[in-house]
C-alpha positions in Angstrom: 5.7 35.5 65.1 8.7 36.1 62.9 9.4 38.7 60.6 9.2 36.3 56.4 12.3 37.6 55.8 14.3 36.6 58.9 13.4 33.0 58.0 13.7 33.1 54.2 16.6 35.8 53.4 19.7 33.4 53.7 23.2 35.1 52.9 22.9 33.7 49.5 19.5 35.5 48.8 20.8 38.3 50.5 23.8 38.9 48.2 21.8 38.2 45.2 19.5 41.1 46.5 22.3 43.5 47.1 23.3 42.7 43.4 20.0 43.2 42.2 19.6 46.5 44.1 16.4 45.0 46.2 17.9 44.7 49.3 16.8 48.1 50.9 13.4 47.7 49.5 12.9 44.8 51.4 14.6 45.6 54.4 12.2 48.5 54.5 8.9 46.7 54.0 9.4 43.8 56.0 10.4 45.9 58.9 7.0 47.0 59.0 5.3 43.4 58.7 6.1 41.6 62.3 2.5 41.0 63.7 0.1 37.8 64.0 -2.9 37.4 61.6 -5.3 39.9 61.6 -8.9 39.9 60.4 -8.1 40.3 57.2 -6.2 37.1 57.1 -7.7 35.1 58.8 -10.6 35.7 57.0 -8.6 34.8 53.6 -7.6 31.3 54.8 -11.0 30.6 56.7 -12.5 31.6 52.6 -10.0 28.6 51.3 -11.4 25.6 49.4 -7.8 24.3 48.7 -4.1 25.1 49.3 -0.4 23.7 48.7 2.1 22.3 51.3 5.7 21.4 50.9 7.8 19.6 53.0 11.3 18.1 52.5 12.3 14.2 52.8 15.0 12.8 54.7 17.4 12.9 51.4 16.8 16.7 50.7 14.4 16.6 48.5 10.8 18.8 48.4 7.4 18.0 48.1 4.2 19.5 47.2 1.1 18.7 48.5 -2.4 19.6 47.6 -5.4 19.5 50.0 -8.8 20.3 49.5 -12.0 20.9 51.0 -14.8 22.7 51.6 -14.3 26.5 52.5 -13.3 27.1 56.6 -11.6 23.2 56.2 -8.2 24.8 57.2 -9.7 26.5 60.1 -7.1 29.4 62.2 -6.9 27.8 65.8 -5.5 31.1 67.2 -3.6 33.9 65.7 -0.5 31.8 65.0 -2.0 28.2 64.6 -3.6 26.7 61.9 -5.3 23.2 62.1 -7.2 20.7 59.3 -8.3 16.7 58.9 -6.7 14.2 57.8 -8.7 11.7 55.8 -8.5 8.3 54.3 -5.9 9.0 51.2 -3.6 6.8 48.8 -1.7 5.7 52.0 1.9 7.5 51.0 2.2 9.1 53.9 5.0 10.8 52.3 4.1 14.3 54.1 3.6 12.5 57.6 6.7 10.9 56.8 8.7 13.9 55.6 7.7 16.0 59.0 8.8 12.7 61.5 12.4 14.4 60.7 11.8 17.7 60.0 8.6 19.4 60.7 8.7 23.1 59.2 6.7 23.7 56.2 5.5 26.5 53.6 1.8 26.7 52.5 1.1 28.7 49.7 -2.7 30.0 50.0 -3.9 31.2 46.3 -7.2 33.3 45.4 -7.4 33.0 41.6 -10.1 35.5 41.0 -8.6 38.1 43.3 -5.0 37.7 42.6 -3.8 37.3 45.5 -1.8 34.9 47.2 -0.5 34.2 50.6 2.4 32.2 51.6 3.1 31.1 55.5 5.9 29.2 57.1 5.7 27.0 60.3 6.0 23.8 61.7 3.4 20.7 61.5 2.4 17.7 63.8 0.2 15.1 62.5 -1.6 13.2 65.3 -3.8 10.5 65.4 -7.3 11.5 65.9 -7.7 8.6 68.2 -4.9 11.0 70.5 -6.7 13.9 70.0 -10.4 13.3 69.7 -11.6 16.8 71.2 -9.4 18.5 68.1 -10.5 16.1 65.9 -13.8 16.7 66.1 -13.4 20.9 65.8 -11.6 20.4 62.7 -14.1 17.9 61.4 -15.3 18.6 58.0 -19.4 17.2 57.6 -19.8 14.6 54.5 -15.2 14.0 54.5 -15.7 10.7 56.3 -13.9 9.8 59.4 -11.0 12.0 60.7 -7.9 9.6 60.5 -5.3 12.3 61.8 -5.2 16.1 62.6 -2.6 18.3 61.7 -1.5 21.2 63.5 0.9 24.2 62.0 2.4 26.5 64.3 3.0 29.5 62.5 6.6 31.2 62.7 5.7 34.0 59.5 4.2 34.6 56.4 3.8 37.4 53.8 1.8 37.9 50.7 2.9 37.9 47.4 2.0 40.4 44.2 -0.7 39.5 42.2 1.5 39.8 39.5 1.1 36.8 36.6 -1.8 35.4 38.4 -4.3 34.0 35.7 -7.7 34.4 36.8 -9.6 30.9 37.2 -12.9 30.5 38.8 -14.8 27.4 40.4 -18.3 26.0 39.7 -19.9 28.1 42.6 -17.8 31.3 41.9 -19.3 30.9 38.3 -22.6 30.6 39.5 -22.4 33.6 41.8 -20.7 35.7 38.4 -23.3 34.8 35.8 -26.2 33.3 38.1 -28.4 36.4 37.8 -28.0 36.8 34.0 -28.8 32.8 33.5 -32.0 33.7 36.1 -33.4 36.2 33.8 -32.7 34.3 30.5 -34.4 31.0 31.8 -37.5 33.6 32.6 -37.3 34.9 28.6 -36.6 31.2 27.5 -40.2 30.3 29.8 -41.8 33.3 28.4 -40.9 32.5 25.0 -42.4 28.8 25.7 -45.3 30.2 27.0 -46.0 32.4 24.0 -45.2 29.7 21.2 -47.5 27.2 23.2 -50.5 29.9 22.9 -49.8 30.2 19.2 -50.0 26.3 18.8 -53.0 26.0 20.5 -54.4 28.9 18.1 -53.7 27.4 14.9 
């Protein structure tokens, strides 16, 4: 795997760094940052209900995906290959289509509630599941419906970003896990309460 900023430190960024005095900060702590996903890492995108993907048409232009899914739905195939389903959608086909003439790609992985977000670069194939039945049915998500088409991303780098600016956001189930206990004991006062005013009724 390649070191991030090899791929994404053109000459223009690079002069705009040297003018910005960042240059030797970066050439520094990227030197140090040229190995495969570790444990760490590959537990963060196994723990992912949802990232981005951009590609870039055949006129230059980006696009931003979002895909979704249960956590472990982009599942790591091996320490430089990511793989997911590809379901029934809107028919666009504007990613598929995007990748027939250029295949590279950034994700951009984000944990709201931990601040932290990952970014990774790498090239994607879409195949029909029909092609590749065997991969298909590993990166199968239960209750999605039928796998249409797989996608593979063969990972060239990635990096992490600061958690800088990052607005905290939480889903349903993270909620749940945060305030679950508290609503547990409250629903026992609200029964016990209940309980007690019931007695008093049947007193009077």
């Amino acid at each position: 795997m390649d070191r991030y900023d090899h791929l994404m430190f053109t000459d223009a960024v690079k002069a705009l760094q040297e003018a910005d005095g960042s240059a030797d900060m970066y050439a520094r702590s990227y030197g140090a940052r040229t190995h495969a996903l570790s444990a760490d890492e590959v537990a963060f995108i196994a723990s992912r209900t949802s990232f981005y993907m951009a590609t870039v048409s055949e006129t230059g232009w980006p696009y931003i995906q979002h895909r979704g899914g249960p956590a472990g739905f982009l599942k790591v195939l091996d320490d430089h290959t990511l793989g997911f389903a590809d379901y029934r959608g809107n028919k666009q086909h504007i990613s598929e289509g995007n990748l027939a003439g250029d295949n590279r790609v950034s994700l951009f992985l984000m944990d709201y509630p931990r601040k932290a977000r990952m970014k990774l670069q790498g090239r994607a194939k879409f195949q029909s599941a029909a092609d590749a039945p065997d991969l298909a049915a590993q990166l199968a998500v239960e209750g999605q419906g039928r796998v249409e088409r797989v996608v593979t991303i063969a990972l060239e780098a990635f990096d992490w970003n600061c958690p800088q600016f990052i607005t905290p956001r939480f889903d349903a189930s993270e909620i749940a896990q945060l305030v679950g206990p508290e609503m547990d004991k409250q629903s026992a006062r609200i029964a016990e309460l209940e309980a007690e005013l019931a007695a008093l009724k049947g007193q009077a």
